[in-house]
N, C-alpha and C positions, 0 to 999 in steps of 0.2 A: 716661181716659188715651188718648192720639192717638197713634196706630202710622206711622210714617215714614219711606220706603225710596226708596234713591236713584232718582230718577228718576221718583217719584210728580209729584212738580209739573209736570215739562215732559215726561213720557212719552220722554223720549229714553235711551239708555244711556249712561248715564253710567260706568260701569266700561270700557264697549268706547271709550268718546270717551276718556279718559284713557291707557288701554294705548295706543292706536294716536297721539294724541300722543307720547307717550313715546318711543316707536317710530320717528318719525318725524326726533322733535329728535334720537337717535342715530343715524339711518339710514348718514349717511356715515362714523363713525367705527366702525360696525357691518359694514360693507362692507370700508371698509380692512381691519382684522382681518383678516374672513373668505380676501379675497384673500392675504391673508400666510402664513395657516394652508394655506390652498389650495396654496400656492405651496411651501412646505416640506416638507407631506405629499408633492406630486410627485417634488420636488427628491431626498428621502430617500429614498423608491422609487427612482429612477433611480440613483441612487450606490449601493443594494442590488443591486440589479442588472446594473450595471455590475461592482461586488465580486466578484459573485460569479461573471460571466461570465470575467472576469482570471482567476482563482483557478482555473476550472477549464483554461482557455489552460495556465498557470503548471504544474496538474498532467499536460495530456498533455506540456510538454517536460520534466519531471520523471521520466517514464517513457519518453521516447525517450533521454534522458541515460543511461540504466542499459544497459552495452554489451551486456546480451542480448536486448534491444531493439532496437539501434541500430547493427552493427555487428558481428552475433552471425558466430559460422565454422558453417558446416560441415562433414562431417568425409565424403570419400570412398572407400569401400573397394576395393582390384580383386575379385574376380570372387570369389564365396564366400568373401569375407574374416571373415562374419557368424560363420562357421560353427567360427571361430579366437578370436575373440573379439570383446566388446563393447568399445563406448568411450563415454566422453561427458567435456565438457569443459566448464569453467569460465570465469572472465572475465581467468583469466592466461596464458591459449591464445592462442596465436600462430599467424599462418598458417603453415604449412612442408609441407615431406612428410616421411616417413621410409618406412624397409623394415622391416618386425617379421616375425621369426621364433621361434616357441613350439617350443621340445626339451624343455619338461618341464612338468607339472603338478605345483602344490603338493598336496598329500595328508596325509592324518588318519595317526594311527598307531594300528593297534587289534591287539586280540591277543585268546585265545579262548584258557579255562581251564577249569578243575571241571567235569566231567562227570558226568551224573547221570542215570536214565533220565525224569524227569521234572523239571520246573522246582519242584516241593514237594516233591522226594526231599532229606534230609538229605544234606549233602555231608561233613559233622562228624563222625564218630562214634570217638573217642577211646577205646580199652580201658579200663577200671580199673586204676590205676596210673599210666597217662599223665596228661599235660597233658591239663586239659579246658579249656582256652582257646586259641587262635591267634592270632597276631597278624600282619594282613600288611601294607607298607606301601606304597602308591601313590606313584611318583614321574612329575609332569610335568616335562618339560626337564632343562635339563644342567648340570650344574658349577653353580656360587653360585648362580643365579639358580630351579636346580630348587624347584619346591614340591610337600611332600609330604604325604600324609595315615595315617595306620593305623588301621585297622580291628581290633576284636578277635572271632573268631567265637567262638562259644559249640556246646559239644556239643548236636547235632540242627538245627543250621544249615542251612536251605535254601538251592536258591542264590537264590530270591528275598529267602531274608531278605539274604544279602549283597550282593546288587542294590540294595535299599534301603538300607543302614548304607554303602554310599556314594553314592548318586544323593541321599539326605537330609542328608549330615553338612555343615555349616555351613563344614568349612575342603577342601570339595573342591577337588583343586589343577586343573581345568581336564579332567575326565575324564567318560565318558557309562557307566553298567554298562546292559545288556541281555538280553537270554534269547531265544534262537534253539533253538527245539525243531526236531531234524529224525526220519526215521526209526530214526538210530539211538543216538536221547534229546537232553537239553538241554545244554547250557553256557555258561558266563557270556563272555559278550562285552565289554572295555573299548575305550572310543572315545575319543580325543584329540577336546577340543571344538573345538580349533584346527589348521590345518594346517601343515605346517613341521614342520622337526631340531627346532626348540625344542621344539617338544611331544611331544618323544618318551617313552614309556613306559618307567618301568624297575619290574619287581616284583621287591620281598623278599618273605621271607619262607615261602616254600613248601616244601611236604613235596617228598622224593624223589618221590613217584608224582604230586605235584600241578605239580613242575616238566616232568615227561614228557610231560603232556597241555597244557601249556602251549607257544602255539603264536603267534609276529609273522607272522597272517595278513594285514597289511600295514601296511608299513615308512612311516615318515614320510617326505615329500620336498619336496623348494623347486625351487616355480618359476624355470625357466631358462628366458630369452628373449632376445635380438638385438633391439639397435635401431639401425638402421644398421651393426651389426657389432659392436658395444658390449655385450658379455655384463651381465644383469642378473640378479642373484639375488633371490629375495623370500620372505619366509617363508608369503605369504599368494597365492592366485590374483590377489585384487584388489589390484592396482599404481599406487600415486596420486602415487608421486616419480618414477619414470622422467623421463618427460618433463615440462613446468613445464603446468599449467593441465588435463592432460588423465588421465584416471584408466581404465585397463584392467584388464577384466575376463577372463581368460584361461578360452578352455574347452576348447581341444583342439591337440593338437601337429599345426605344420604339416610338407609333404611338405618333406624331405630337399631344400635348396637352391631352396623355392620359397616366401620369402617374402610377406609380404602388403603390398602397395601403403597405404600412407595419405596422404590426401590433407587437407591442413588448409585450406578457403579462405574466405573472408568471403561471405556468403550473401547475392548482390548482388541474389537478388530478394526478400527480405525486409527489405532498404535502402528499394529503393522503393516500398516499400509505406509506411516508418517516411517517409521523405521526402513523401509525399503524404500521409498521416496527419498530418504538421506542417502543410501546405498550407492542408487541407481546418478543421483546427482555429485555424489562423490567420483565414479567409476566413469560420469561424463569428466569433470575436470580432469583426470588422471588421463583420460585420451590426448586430450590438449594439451594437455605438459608432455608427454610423449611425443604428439606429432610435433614438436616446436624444439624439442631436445634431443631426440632421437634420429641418428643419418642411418638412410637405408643404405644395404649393401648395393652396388654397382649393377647390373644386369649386365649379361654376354651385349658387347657391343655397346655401350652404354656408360655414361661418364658416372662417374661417384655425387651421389646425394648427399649434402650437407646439410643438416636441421642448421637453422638459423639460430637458437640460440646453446646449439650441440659443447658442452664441455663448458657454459657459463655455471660460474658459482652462482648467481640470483638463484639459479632451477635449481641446485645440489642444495642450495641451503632449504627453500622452498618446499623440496618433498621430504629432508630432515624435520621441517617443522612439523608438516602436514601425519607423518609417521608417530612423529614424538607425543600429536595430538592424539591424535588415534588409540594412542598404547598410554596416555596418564592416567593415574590413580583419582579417581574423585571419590573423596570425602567425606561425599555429603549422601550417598547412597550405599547401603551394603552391596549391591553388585561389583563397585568400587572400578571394574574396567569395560569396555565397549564386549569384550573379546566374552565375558564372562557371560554376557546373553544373547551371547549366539552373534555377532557381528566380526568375524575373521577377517584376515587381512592375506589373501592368495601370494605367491612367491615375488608373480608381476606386479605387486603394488595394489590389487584392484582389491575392495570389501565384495563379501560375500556373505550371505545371511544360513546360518546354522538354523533352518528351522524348527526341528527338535527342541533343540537351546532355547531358543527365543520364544516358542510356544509355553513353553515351561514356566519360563521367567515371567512372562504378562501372567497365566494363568494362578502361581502361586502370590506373586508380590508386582500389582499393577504401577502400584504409586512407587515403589522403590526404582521401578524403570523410568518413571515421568522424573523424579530426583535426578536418576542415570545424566538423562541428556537434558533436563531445564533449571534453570538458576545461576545464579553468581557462580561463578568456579566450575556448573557444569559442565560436561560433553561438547555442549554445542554452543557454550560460551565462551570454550580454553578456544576450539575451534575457530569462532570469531576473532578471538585476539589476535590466533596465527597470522590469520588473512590480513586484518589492518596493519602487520608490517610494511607488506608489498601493495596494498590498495589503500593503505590510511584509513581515517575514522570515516568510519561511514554515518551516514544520520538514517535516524529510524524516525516514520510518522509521527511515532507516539512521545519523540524525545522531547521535553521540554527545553527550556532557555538553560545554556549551560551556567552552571553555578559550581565552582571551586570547592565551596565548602561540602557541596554534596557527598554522600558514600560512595564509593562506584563512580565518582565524575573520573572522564579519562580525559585528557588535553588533546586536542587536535595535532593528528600528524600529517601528513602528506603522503608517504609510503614513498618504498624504495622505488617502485617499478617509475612513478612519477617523477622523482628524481632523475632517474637513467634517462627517461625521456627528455625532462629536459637538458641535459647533458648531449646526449643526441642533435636535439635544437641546433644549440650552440656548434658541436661539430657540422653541422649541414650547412650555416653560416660561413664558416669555415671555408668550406667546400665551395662554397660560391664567392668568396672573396677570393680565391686558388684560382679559378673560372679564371675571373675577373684577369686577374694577373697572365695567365697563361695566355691567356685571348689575346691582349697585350702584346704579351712576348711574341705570340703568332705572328701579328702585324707589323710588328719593327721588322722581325726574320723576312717576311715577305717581302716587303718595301727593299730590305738591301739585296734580297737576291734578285729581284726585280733588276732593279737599280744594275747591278753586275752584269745578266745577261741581255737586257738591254743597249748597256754598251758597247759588248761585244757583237752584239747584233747589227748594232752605228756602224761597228767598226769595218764588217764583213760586207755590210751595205753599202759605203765608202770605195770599198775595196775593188764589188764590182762594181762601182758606177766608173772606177777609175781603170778599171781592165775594160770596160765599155768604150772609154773615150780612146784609150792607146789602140785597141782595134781598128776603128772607124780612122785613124790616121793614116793604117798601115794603104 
């Protein structure tokens, strides 16, 4: 039996001759592909990256839009004003001044009863024949809205146990029990947990000798304060409706006709700081669209650079918006354009901040600037809308549940860049169902050129086994 393997006959390889055929008759439709694949893998990097450079643009005016960010006040006191009280304000604070003056502090109401020489001395101790129970009842506040509690003591009652049977009981009406041992013994101390008339203390139920040593060692009271001249009462130190936006903390009554200066003004150097912080985050994205748009020139010795998305309309439209945002008219402010307070736009595309300009503009008209760049239609909301073409509706923390009927609801979109991508998808599918096919094709072409020099290999091998035998005759 004769053993036969390709390439015995003609010594050549015949497996490598067939592959590299094969190989060869696909070469150009193996090329295309690859270029395609090439081309798309870039393409989708680039539009990621782009994505996501927007996206974060889109979030720092996201966060200069939020007016404590953007437009925040400060709050100035005159001269030891600290010392009168604290403040701090919200986002419904307005600039202004006012004069505040403090005549009273709100206060707890507490009272000091049962004495005993020690805090585990029985306070209880009922004859035989008496009542061995007591019952006493704790009233917070006044008239309908009082809430009360009763307690029942039990003969041999400490006052710790009645410190407890009301600091534990579940319906305590807003009271604190405590135990102050001094030199000469213990006694139970009640504490309004809240300050104000309303939390005022009333006790039943006490013996003759227990109402004697029963003592309003300080009386509840409401905060009394001046604002501009305008008496304000409060049940509590801490005051959050006086004034709209700003919420005081009251700690000490001021001198007799020497109110406290406050000053409410828009924090114009924390503006530009927000203002150059747009700048500088503007001037990042515009690198980014640059390096993804822009092919460099060739170097000596060196092939030509091509930006992956160099001469796409998405970018041309994109810095058409981002330009058109930049230069619209708003409205809603007399500076009316970005350029008008000192915010230029250089030849290359990039902002530049006119400090002159812009010092001016905070210093004469703060709020007309905060108008400039916050609100429906402003600066850094037309801005926004640009962006959500090509990144879609973005969602903000603060957004609640969408609702149609709302002002200002905007309908969710997807953005361009999302679309291209998945577009791309589907192309790179493509690409692999092309694979697929080619691969295919590879293998049939292999098998017949195989197949062919194979033969001829038979044949050649044949050939000499048969110039073998005629030899060995001669």
């Amino acid at each position: 039996m004769s053993i036969s393997m390709p390439g015995m006959g003609t010594g050549l390889d015949i497996q490598g001759m067939a592959k590299s055929m094969a190989q060869a008759d696909l070469s150009a439709k193996s090329n295309q592909i690859t270029r395609k694949e090439t081309d798309i893998k870039g393409e989708t990097a680039a539009l990621e990256q782009l994505e996501s450079a927007l996206k974060d643009f889109y979030k720092s005016l996201d966060s200069l839009s939020d007016q404590e960010t953007f437009g925040t006040l400060k709050s100035t006191l005159s001269k030891d004003g600290e010392d009168f009280f604290d403040l701090s304000l919200d986002e419904d604070a307005k600039a202004n001044s006012y004069q505040i003056a403090v005549q009273q502090l709100a206060s707890k109401d507490k009272w000091q009863m049962m004495k005993a020489e020690s805090s585990k001395e029985s306070v209880f101790n009922p004859a035989e024949g008496e009542a061995q129970t007591q019952d006493i009842t704790i009233k917070v506040g006044t008239g309908e809205d009082a809430k009360a509690l009763t307690i029942t003591m039990e003969k041999g009652d400490s006052l710790e146990d009645v410190m407890k049977k009301i600091n534990d009981h579940e319906e305590n009406p807003g009271v604190d029990a405590s135990i102050i041992t001094g030199s000469n013994g213990a006694s139970l101390t009640l504490t309004s947990k809240e300050t104000g008339t309303d939390s005022k203390i009333t006790i039943e139920g006490l013996t003759t000798e227990q109402q004697a040593d029963a003592k309003n060692i300080n009386k509840a009271t409401n905060a009394e304060f001046t604002v501009d001249g305008l008496t304000v009462v409060s049940q509590s130190n801490k005051v959050e409706d006086a004034i709209p936006g700003l919420t005081l903390t009251l700690k000490k009554v001021t001198e007799e006709n020497e109110p406290v200066s406050v000053d409410l003004s828009i924090d114009t150097d924390k503006m530009e700081k927000s203002v150059e912080s747009f700048v500088d985050s503007y001037n990042k994205l515009k690198d980014v669209i640059n390096s993804l748009s822009k092919s460099e020139a060739a170097a000596a010795g060196e092939d030509y650079v091509r930006a992956p998305l160099a001469g796409d309309s998405l970018i041309s439209n994109l810095n058409s918006q981002l330009r058109s945002a930049m230069s619209e008219v708003i409205e809603g402010s007399s500076f009316k354009t970005l350029a008008s307070i000192g915010i230029v736009t250089k030849q290359n595309g990039d902002l530049e901040v006119d400090n002159k300009l812009l010092d001016k503009a905070l210093k004469d008209n703060p709020t007309e600037v905060v108008d400039l760049f916050i609100g429906k239609d402003a600066a850094l909301d037309k801005m926004k809308n640009s962006l959500e073409i090509y990144i879609g509706t973005q969602d903000s923390e603060d957004d609640e549940e969408d609702d149609s009927t709302d002002e200002g609801y905007k309908p969710k979109i997807d953005g361009l860049i999302k679309e291209r991508l998945e577009g791309l998808e589907e192309d790179q599918k493509d690409i692999e169902t092309e694979w697929e096919v080619i691969n295919k094709r590879a293998d049939d072409l292999y098998q017949r050129y195989f197949n062919e020099f194979n033969a001829m290999d038979l044949a050649v091998q044949q050939m000499n086994s048969s110039m073998s035998t005629l030899m060995g005759m001669l």
